[in-house]
N, C-alpha and C positions, 0 to 999 in steps of 0.2 A: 696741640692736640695730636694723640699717637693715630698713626692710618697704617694702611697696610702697605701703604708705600714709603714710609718711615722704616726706612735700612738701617741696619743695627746687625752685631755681630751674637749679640744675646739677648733673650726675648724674656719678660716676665710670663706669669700664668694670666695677668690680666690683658697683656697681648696677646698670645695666643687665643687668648679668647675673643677677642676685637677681631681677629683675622678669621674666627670659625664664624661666628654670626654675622659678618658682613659676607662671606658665602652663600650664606644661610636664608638672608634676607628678603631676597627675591621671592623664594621658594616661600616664607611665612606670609609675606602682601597677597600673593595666589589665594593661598588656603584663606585667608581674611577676609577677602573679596567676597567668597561664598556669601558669609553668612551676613545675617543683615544687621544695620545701627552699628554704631563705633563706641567704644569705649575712650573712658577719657585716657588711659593708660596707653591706648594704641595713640590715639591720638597725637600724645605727646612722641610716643616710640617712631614714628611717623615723622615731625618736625625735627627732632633729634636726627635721623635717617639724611633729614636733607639736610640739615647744615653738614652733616661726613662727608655726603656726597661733592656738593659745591666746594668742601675744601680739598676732596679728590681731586675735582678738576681744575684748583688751582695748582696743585702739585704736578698733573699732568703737563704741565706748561714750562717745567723746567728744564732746561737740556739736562741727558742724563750723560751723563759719566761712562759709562761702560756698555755692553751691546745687552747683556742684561737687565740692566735697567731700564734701559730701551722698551726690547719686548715685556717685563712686565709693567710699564707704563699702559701698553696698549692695551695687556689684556685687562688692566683694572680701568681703563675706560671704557671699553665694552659693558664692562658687567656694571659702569656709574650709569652709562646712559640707558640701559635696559633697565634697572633700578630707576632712576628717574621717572620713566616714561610710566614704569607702572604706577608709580605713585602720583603720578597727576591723572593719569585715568580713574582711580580710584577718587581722588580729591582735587578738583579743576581749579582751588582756591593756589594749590602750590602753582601754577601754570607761569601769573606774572613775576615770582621768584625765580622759578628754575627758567624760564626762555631765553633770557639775556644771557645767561653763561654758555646754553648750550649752540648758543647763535655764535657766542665768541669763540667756540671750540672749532664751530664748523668752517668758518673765516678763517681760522688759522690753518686746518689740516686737508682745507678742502683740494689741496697741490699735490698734496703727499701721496706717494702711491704707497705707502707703508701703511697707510691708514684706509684704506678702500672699502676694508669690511666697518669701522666703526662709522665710515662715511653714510653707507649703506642705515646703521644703525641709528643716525642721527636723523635720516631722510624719514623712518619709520616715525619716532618721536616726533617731527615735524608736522608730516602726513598727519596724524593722532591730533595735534594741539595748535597747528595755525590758522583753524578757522577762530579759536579765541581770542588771537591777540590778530587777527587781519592781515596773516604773512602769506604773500606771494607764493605757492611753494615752483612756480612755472620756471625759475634761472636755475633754483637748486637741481632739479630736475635735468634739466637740458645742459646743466654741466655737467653731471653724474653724467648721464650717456655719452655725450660728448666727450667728453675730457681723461672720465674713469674707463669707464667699462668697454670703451670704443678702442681705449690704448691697451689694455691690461686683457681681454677676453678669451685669451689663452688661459688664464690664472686660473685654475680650477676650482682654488675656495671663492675666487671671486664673481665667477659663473651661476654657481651654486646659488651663494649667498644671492646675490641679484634675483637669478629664477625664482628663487623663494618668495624673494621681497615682490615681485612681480604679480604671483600665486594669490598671496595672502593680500595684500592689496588690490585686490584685480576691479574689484564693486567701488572704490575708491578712485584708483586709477581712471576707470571708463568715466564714470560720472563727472568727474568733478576734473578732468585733463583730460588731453589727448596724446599723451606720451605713448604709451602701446603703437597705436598708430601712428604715430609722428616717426619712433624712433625705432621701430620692427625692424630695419633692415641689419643694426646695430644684433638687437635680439636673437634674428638667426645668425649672424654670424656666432656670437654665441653655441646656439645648436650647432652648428656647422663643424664647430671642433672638437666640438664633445656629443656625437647624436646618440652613440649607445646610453650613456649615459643621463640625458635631461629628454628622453625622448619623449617618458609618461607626463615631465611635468610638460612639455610643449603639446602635446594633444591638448591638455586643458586651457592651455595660455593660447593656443593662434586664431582662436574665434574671436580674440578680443584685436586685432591685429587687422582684422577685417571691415571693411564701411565701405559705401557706393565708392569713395573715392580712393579708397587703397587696394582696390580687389585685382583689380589690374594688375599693379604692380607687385603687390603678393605673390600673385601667381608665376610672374617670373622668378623672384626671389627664390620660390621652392622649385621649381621646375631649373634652377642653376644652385641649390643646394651643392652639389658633389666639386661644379665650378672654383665656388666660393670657399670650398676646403683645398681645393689642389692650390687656388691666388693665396692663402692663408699660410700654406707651407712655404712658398714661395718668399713670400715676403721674410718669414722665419729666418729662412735661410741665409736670406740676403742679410739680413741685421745679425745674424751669427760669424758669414765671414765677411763681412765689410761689403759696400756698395763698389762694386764697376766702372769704371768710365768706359761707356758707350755713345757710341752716335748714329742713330740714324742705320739703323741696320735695315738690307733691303730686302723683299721678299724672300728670296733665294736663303739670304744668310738666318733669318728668322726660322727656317724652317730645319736649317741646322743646327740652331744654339738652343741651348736648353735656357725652362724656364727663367733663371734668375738673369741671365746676361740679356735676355728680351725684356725682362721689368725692368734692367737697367738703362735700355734705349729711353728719353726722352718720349719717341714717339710714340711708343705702347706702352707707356706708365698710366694715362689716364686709362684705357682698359682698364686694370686693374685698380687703378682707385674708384672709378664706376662702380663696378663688380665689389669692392669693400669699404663703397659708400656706408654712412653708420644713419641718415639722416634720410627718409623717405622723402617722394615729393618732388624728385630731380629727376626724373622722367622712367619710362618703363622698364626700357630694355634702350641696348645700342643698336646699332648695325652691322658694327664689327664682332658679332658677336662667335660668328662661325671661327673668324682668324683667333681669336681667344683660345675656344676649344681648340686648335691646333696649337698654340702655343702649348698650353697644361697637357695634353694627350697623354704627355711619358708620366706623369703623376696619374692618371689614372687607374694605376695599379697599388700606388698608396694601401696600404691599411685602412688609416683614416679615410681618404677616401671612400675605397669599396662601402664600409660601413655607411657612409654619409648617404652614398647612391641606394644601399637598403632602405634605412631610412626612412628618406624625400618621398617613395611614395605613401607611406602613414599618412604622412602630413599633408597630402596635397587629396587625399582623399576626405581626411574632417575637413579641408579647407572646399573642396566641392560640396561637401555633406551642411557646411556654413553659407554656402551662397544660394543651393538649392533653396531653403529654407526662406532665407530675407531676398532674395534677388529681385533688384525690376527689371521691368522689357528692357528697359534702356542698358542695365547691365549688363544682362545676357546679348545684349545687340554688340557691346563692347566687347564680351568673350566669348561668343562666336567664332570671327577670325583668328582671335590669338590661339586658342584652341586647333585650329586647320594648320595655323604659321607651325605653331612648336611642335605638334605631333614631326617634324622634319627635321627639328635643330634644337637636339638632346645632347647632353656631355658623352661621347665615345666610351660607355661599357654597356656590354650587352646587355646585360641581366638588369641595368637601370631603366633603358632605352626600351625594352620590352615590356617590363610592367607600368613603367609608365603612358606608354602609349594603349595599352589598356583598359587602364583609366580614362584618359584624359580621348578616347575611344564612347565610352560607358557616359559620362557627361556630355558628348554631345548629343547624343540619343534624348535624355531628358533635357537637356539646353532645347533641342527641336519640337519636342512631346511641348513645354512652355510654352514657346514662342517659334508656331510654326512659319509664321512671315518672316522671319530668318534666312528661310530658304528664297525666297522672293528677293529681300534686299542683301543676298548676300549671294547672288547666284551666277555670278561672272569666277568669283572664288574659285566655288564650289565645282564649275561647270571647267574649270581651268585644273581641279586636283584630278577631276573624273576625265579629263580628254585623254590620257593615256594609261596603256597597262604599266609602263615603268613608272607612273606614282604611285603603284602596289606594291611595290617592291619597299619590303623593310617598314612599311607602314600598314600592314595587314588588318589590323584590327580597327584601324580606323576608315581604311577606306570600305571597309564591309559596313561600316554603322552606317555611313553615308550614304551608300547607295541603298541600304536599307529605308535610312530616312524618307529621303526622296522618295522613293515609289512609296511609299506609306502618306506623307502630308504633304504631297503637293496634292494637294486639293482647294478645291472653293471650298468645300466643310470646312475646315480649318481656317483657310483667308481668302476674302470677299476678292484680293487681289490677284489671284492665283487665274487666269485666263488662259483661253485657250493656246492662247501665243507661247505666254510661257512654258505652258507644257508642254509642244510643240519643241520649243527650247531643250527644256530635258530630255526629253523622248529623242530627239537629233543625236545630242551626245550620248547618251544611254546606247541607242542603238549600233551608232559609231563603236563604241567600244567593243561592245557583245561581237560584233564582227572581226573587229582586229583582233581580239582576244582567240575565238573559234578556229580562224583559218591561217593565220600567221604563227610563224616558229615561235615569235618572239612569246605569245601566252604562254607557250611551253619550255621554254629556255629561260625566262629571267622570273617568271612565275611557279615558286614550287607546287607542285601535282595535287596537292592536300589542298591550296587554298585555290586553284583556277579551277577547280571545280565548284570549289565552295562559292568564288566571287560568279560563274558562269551562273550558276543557280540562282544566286541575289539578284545579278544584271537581270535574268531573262524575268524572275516576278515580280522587280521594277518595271519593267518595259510595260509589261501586261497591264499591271495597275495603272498606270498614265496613261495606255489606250483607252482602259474603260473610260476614263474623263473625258476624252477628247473622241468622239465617233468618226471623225477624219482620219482617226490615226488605226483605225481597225484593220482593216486590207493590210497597212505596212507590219505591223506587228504581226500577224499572221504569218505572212509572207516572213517575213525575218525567224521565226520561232520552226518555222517548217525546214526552211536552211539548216538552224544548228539541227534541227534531228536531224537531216540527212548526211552532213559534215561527221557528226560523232562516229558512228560504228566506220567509217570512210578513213578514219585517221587511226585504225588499228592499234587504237593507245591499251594495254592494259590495266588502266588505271577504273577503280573500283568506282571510282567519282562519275566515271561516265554511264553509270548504269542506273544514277539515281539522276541525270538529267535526262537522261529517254522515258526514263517512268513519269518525271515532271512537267516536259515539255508539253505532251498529248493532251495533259489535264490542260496546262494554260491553255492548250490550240481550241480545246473544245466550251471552254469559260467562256474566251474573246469570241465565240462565236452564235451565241448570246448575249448580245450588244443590252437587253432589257433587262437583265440577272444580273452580266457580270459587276456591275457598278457597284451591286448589295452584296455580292459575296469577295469583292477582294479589298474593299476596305473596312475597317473596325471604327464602330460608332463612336461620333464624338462624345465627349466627356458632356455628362449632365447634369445639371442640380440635382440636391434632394428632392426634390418639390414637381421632378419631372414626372407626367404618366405614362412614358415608356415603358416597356415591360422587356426584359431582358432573362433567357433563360440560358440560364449557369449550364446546363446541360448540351446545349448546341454545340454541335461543332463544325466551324468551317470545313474541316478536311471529311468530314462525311457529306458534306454537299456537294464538295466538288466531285466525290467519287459519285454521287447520286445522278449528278448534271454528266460525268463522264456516260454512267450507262446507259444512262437517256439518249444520250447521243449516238450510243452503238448500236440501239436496237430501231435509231429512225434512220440509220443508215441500213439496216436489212432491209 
């Protein structure tokens, strides 16, 4: 039987024509598909089809000769088992024909990295037709990842092609495996070398990557995105000029050698096989995580890189905008803390480190709006970020949410466990702060002007809000909020920030001094069912009450 893998130095017209319509063929099963009932003419056209095919793929099997016959072996396997595949979806009778061969192809190439993409191709076909014949698809799978796409993820067809197979697969995949999840870490890596490029498709792909039990560890994975491309060059390199003998290099000498001769030390190799782990489920993060970033530091200027650090925050935003949505207490209980840890310990470039922390700024606010006893069992943390102004430093935007939070739900409204003690507890450090912050150089020296007044402003309508809970705590907050008004105009700062805390300060003085109001006007009502008969008018506003209680105030002082 002539194919088109029957080499010949001259071709008839009725070869030629065997090599146009078996082109051809794929493209006519499509349009076929449409329309309804089969003719007996297709039908036959159809069995014909597959016996070409199967003797395709016995011809596949032979060594070829030459490098060209080679690659056009592969690409007429390609287009046998794409051909195949349709034609058993169309008719499920061809299934226990064609499976046996294509099982035999995939047992022979499954080694091959020259064959990656038709590997991919086969997985597809599989995926399609092994609920018919009862085939496991769980080894082929975990060897793909493992074996293929874990060694090869540089490959850019091979990249490609996978995301693809991932995409188009995804309702398949989730259901009926757990591979996404299982083998995510492998996945970003993936994105990690190529982000400009698979960025759209990985928006759509990393909700599926996500479950109670990989959220964790997801989160780290994106949040060392930029990591995972500097350990990726890294290794490149190493496999380009050859491996090192190293031993045992000490502190001191690590902080001299670049990237490759520190992956070459024994002792800092599993860092970086950690870090380009392909296999989720081998724990979150390390501890050594900080000496890593010092290790990659000089690659952080990469190309690659930079790009990867744009990137990561896309994707750690759907991946918050994923948890939002399905999260439990118990989740948010878990990221919580890790949210506090990493806002600290980001890959060294700025422009990453700033929007990330951001974000990941923005998610704790609604992680606490959730699950406001967060603050309760997580308040040695919290009370441990907040006891100095040097944790403001370089973490701005996170420590402003916090201390936001807190005066906002540390309430009994929110949790039954929220007691005077503990408020008592925040309001201690709260207050602590507001003072070192006011009277000491250091708020002004390690604190830029733009944001000590911004955080002075948050601490002091924290403060306020926790006294109104707590009426033991009214005299101290008084007392304390009286000081920073007389400290400001006293420190001859000209900064503009100071002018919007003397106009703030009087308000809170005269709020807390209405122990029976302030309660109702510096907290916002909790969240109610439908079905509540509270009445809420859209029109109020806090800050006309407070100026309404300011006047009151001045005119019982005439």
């Amino acid at each position: 039987m002539f194919t088109v893998l029957s080499v010949g130095q001259h071709y008839s017209p009725d070869q030629f024509l065997n090599m146009q319509v078996f082109s051809m063929m794929r493209g006519w099963l499509h349009k076929h598909q449409s329309k309804n009932g089969e003719s007996a003419s297709m039908a036959l056209l159809v069995d014909k089809m597959c016996e070409y095919c199967l003797r395709l793929l016995d011809q596949c099997e032979r060594k070829a000769v030459v490098q060209q016959d080679a690659e056009l072996q592969q690409a007429c396997l390609t287009e046998v088992i794409l051909l195949l595949d349709t034609m058993c979806q169309q008719n499920s009778s061809l299934i226990p024909r064609v499976f046996p061969s294509i099982k035999r192809v995939y047992n022979r190439i499954q080694n091959s990295p020259a064959s990656s993409i038709n590997i991919i191709n086969i997985l597809q076909f599989l995926l399609h037709h092994s609920d018919a014949v009862m085939y496991d698809m769980g080894p082929a799978l975990q060897h793909f990842f493992l074996k293929i796409l874990d060694k090869q993820c540089i490959d850019q067809s091979l990249a490609f092609e996978a995301t693809l197979f991932c995409l188009e697969n995804m309702e398949n995949l989730c259901n009926n495996t757990s591979v996404l999840r299982k083998f995510f870490p492998c996945l970003l890596k993936v994105f990690a070398w190529q982000p400009k490029t698979l960025l759209a498709e990985f928006v759509d792909l990393l909700p599926t990557m996500v479950s109670e039990e990989t959220a964790i560890e997801v989160l780290h994975c994106l949040l060392d995105l930029p990591v995972i491309t500097a350990a990726m060059e890294t290794v490149m390199r190493v496999e380009q000029r050859g491996s090192l003998t190293v031993t045992d290099l000490s502190p001191e000498a690590v902080a001299q050698s670049t990237p490759e001769l520190v992956y070459s030390d024994p002792l800092h190799r599993p860092l970086f096989n950690f870090i380009l782990r392909a296999e989720g489920g081998l724990g979150d993060t390390i501890d050594r995580l900080k000496v890593l970033h010092d290790i990659l530091q000089d690659y952080s200027t990469l190309p690659r890189v930079v790009v990867c650090s744009q990137a990561a925050p896309v994707l750690l935003r759907v991946y918050l905008q994923t948890v939002e949505q399905e999260a439990s207490v118990d989740l948010l209980a878990r990221l919580f803390p890790v949210l506090l840890e990493r806002s600290c310990l980001l890959f060294p470039i700025k422009t990453f480190q700033t929007e990330v922390k951001r974000v990941l700024s923005e998610a704790l606010v609604w992680v606490v709006q959730t699950a406001p006893g967060l603050l309760i069992d997580n308040r040695q943390e919290v009370q441990e970020l907040m006891s100095s102004p040097r944790n403001f430093t370089g973490r701005e935007d996170v420590f402003l949410h916090l201390a936001w939070a807190v005066g906002e739900y540390m309430s009994v409204t929110y949790d039954r466990r929220c007691t005077p003690d503990i408020i008592s507890q925040y309001y201690e450090g709260v207050e602590c702060l507001l003072y070192e912050l006011s009277v000491s150089q250091l708020g002004r020296t390690e604190t830029p002007l733009q944001h000590r007044a911004r955080l002075t402003a948050v601490l002091m309508t924290a403060l306020a809000k926790l006294a109104t809970r707590c009426q033991d705590l009214m005299p101290r907050v008084l007392l304390c909020l009286t000081k920073i008004t007389q400290q400001l105009p006293a420190s001859g700062s000209q900064d503009p920030g100071d002018a919007v805390l003397l106009a703030r300060a009087p308000v809170l003085i005269n709020l807390c001094r209405m122990p029976n109001v302030a309660p109702l006007l510096s907290s916002l009502p909790a969240e109610t069912d439908d079905n509540s008969k509270l009445h809420q008018d859209q029109n109020s506003s806090s800050c006309l009450l407070l100026q309404l209680t300011q006047a009151v105030m001045k005119q019982s002082q005439q």
